[in-house]
C-alpha positions in Angstrom: 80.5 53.1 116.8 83.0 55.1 114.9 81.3 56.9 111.8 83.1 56.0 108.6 83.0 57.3 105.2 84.6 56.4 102.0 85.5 58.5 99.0 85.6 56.3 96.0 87.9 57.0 92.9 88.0 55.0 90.1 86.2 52.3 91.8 87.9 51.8 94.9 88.2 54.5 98.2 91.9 56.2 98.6 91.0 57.9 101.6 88.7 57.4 105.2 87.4 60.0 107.1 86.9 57.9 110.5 85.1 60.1 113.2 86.1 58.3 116.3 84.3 60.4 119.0 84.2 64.6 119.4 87.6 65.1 120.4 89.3 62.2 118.1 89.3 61.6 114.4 91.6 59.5 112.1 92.0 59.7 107.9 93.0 57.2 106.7 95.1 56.7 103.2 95.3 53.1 101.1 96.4 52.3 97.7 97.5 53.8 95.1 97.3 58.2 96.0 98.3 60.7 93.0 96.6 64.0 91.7 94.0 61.3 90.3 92.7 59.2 92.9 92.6 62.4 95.1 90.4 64.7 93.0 87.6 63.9 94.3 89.0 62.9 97.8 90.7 66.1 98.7 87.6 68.2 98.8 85.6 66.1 100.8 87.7 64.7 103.3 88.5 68.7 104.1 85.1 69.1 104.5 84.7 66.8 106.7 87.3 67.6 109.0 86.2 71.5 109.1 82.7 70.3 110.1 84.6 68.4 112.9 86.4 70.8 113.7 83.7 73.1 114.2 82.2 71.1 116.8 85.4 69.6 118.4 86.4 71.5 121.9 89.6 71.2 124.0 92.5 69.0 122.8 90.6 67.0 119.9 93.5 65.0 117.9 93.7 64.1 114.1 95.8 60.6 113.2 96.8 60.5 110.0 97.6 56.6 108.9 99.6 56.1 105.9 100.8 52.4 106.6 98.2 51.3 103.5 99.4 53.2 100.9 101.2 51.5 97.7 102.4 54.9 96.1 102.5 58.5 97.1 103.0 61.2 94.6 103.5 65.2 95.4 99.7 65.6 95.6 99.4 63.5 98.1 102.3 64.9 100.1 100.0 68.0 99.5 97.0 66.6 100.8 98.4 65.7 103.7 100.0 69.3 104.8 96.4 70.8 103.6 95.1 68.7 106.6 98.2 69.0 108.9 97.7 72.8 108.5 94.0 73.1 108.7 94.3 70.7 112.5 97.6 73.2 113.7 95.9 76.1 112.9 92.7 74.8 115.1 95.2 74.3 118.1 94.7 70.7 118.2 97.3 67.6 117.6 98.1 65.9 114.8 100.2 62.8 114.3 101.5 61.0 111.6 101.4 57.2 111.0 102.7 54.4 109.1 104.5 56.6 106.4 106.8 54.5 104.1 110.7 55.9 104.9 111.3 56.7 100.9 108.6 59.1 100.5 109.9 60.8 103.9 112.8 63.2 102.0 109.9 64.2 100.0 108.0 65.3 103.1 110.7 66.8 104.8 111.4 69.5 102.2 108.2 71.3 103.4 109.2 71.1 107.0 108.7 73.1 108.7 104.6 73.3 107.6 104.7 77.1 109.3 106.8 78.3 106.3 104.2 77.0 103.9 101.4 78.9 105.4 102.8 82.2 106.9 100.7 84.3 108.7 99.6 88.0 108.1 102.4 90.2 110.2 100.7 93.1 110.9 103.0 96.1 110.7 103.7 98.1 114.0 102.2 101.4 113.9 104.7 104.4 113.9 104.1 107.2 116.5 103.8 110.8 114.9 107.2 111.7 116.8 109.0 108.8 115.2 107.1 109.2 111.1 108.2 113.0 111.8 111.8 111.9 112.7 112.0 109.3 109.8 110.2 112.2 107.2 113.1 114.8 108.4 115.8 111.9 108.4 114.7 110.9 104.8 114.7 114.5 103.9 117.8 115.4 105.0 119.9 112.2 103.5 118.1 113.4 100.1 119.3 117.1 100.5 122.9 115.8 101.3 122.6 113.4 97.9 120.7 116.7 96.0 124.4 119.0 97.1 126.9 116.2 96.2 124.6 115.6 92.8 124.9 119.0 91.8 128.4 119.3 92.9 129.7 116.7 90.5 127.6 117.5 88.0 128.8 121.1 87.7 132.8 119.7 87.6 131.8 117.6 84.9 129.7 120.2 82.9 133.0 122.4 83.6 135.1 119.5 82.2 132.5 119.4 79.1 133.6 122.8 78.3 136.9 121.9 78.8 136.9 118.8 76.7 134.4 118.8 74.1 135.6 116.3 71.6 135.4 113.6 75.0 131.1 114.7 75.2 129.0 112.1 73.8 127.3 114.4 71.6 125.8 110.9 69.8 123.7 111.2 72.9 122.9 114.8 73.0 121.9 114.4 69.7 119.1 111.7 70.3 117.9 113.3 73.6 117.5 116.6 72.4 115.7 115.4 69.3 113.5 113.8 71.3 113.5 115.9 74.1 112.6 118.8 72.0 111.5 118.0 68.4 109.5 115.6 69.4 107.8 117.6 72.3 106.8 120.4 69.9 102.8 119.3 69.2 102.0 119.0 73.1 104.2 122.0 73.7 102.1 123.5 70.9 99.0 122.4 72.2 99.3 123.5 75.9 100.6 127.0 74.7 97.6 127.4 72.2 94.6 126.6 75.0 97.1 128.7 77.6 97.1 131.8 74.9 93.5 131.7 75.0 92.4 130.6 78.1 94.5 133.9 79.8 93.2 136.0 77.0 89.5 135.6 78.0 90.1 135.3 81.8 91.6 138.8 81.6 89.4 140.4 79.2 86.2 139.6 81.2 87.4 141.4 84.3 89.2 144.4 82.3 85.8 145.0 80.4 83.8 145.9 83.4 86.7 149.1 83.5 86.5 149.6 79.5 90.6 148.4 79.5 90.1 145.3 76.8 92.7 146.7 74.9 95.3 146.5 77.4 95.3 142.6 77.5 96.8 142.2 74.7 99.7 143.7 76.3 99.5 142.3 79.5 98.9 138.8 78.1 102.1 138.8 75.7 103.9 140.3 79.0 103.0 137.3 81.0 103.3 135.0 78.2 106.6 136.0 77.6 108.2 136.5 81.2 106.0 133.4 83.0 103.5 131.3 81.9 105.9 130.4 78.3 108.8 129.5 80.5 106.5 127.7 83.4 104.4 126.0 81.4 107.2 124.6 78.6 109.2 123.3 82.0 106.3 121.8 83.3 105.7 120.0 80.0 109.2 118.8 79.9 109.5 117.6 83.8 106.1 115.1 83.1 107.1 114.0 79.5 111.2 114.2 79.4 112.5 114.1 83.2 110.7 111.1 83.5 112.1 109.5 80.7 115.4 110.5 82.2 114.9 108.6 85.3 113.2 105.7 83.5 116.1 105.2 81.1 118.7 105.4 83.8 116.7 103.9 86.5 116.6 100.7 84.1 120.6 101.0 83.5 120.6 100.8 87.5 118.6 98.1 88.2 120.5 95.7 85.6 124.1 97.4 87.2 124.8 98.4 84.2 125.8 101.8 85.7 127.6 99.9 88.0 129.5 98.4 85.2 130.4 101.8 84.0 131.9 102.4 88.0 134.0 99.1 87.1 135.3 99.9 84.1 137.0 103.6 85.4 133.8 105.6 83.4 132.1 108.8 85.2 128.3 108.0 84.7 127.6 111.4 85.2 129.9 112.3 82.9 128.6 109.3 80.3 124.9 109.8 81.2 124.0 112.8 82.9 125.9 115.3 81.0 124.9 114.7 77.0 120.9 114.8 78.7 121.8 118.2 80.8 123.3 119.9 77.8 120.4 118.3 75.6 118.2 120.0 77.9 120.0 123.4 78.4 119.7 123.5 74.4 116.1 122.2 73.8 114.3 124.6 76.7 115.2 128.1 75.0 114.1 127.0 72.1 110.6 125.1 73.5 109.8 128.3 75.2 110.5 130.5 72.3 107.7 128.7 70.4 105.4 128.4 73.3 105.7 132.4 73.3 105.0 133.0 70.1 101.8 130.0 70.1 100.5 131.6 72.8 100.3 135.5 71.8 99.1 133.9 68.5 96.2 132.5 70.6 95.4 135.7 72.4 95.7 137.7 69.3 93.3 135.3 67.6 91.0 135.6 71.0 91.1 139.5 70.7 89.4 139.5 67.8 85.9 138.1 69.5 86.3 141.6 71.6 86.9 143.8 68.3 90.4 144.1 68.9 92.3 144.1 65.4 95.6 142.4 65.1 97.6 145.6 64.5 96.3 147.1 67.8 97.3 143.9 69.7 101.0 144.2 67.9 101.6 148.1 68.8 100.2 147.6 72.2 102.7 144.3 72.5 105.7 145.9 71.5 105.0 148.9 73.7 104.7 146.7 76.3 107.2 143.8 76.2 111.3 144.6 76.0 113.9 142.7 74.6 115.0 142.7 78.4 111.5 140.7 79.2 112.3 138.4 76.7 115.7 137.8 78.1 114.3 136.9 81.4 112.1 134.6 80.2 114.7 132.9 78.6 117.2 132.9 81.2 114.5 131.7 83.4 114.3 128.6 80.8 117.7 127.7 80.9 117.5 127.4 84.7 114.2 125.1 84.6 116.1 122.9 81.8 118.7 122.6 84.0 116.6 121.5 86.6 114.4 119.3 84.6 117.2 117.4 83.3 119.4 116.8 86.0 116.7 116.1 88.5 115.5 113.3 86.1 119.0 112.1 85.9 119.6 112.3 89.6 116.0 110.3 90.5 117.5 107.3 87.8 120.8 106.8 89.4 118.8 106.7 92.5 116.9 103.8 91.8 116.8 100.7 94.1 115.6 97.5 93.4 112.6 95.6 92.3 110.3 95.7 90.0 108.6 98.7 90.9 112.1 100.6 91.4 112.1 102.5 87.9 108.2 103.4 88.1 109.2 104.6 91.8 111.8 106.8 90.2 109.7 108.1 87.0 107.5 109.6 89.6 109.7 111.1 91.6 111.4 112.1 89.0 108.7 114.5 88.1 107.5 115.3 91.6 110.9 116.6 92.5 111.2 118.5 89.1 107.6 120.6 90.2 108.4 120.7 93.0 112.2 123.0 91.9 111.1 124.5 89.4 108.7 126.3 91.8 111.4 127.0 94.3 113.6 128.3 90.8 110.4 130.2 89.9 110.1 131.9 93.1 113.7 132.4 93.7 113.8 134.1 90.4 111.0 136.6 90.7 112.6 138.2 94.3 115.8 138.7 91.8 113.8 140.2 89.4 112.2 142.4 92.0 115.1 143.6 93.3 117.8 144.1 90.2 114.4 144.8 87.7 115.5 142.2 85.6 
């Protein structure tokens, strides 16, 4: 005898589990079927069938017989593809009966059922000659947009000199305020712990040869040539350059740089310029006042080693040159440069999605590390050879 079992709701049963043998089962729907009727339905009559299915073996079948239903809502449509899908994904057959013709363009729209339920694709794994050939091919197409970046952008910062009544100096205003003013507490900050943190490093190992009062100088000299300059771009590439490519990363998503295409406008000329001249201002002037924070702090950190402040002073000035100055400044421009127009660069590169403009914040600032180390570097075999 077939095993029957009814799930009541609101006082009369919506739905039959019918067991027929091992291999063949049938559910069967009457009256009236909505989100209501099936709360209680829906769960059991799926757990049912998973408990025959767990027994069933080899081509076990699942009827489904609608011919006793008086009205069908989406849930029930639902119900029904919950136990189509559940019988498919066993391997075994399921059919369909009895099903009134007007609620069939309702059931159609989820056909096919495979689409509803997609499963996992697992990705194909890359062999390390083809991950190196895609690494060197993504490499290379970003070199070739790095060259044609920079070559426009010079042009246009040529025709900026050019034409200065057509720069947007509205916007170099606003980025170099906040580029710069408002970067002066972290700027300060950094500088401060920088100026100390060198002071004491060097003065443990210079005391074992009685030299303490040579670093003062060579703090101030390394202040002002490297870590000043270093530091202040670093500062800028994590806090500006990514708000560079966050700002124009969000113009590129919602086209509105694309616009600016349309409507005959240079969007380096209208975006990237005002921030690369904002930062060719602001970076001098950052580094200036990370010098002077930092020999503040390793004149202050003297003073635990019976160093007075006038001895740090001679000893500086014997030690650092207008000329060291100069580099360190010239070094500054270059990194604001940098800074700034690889932040610019990383926006306009932004795809799509909602995870485009945090993509190109972070590479933003990656790639401006990661040149301002290659500037660094470039600049000190200069140095080594003129003695600049």
């Amino acid at each position: 005898m077939p095993t029957i079992t009814d799930s009541p709701s609101e006082g009369s049963p919506v739905a039959k589990w019918v067991a027929i043998d091992a291999e063949n089962a049938k559910v069967i729907l009457s009256g009236k079927v909505d989100v209501y009727s099936l709360a209680n339905t829906w769960t059991q009559v799926r757990a049912q069938q998973d408990a025959w299915l767990q027994n069933a073996s080899g081509n076990h079948s699942l009827t489904f017989d609608a011919s006793q239903v008086a009205k069908l809502d989406g849930a029930g449509i639902a119900f029904l593809i919950g136990v189509e899908e559940a019988q498919q994904k066993a391997g075994g057959k399921f059919d369909l009966l009895g099903l009134d013709p007007r609620y069939q363009p309702l059931l159609k729209e989820f056909d096919p059922i495979v689409n509803l339920f997609p499963s996992p694709v697992v990705k194909p794994q890359r062999s390390f000659v083809v991950s190196t050939g895609m690494a060197t091919q993504n490499l290379i197409e970003d070199a070739k947009g790095l060259i044609s970046f920079t070559g426009h952008l010079a042009a246009d910062l040529f025709w900026s000199l050019r034409n200065p009544k057509e720069v947007r100096w509205g916007d170099f205003v606003d980025t170099a305020v906040q580029a710069g003013i408002a970067a002066l507490p972290i700027v300060g900050l950094v500088s401060f712990l920088i100026g100390v943190i060198l002071s004491f490093q060097a003065a443990i190992g210079m005391k074992q040869f009685g030299a303490v009062s040579f670093v003062g100088p060579l703090a101030a000299l390394g202040i002002v040539r490297e870590m000043g300059p270093l530091i202040t771009a670093i500062l800028l590439a994590g806090r500006s350059s990514a708000a560079f490519a966050a700002e124009i990363g969000t113009m590129t998503v919602n086209s509105e740089v694309d616009a600016l295409v349309s409507g005959g406008l240079s969007p380096i000329r209208f975006l990237v310029v005002p921030r690369v001249l904002a930062g060719i201002l602001v970076m001098p002037i950052l580094t200036i006042f990370a010098d002077i924070v930092s020999i503040f702090a390793s004149m202050i950190t003297m003073l635990a080693y019976g160093i007075p402040f006038i001895n740090f002073y001679n000893g500086m000035l014997a030690a650092v040159s207008l000329e060291d100055i100069f580099s360190g400044l010239v070094k500054a421009t270059l990194f604001g440069v940098v800074v700034s127009a690889v932040g610019c660069l990383r926006g306009m590169q932004t795809g799509t999605g909602a995870a485009a403009v945090g993509i190109s914040a972070t590479r933003a600032v990656v790639s401006s590390i990661v040149m301002i180390v290659l500037v660094d570097g470039i600049f000190a075999f200069i140095s080594y050879k003129t003695g600049f």
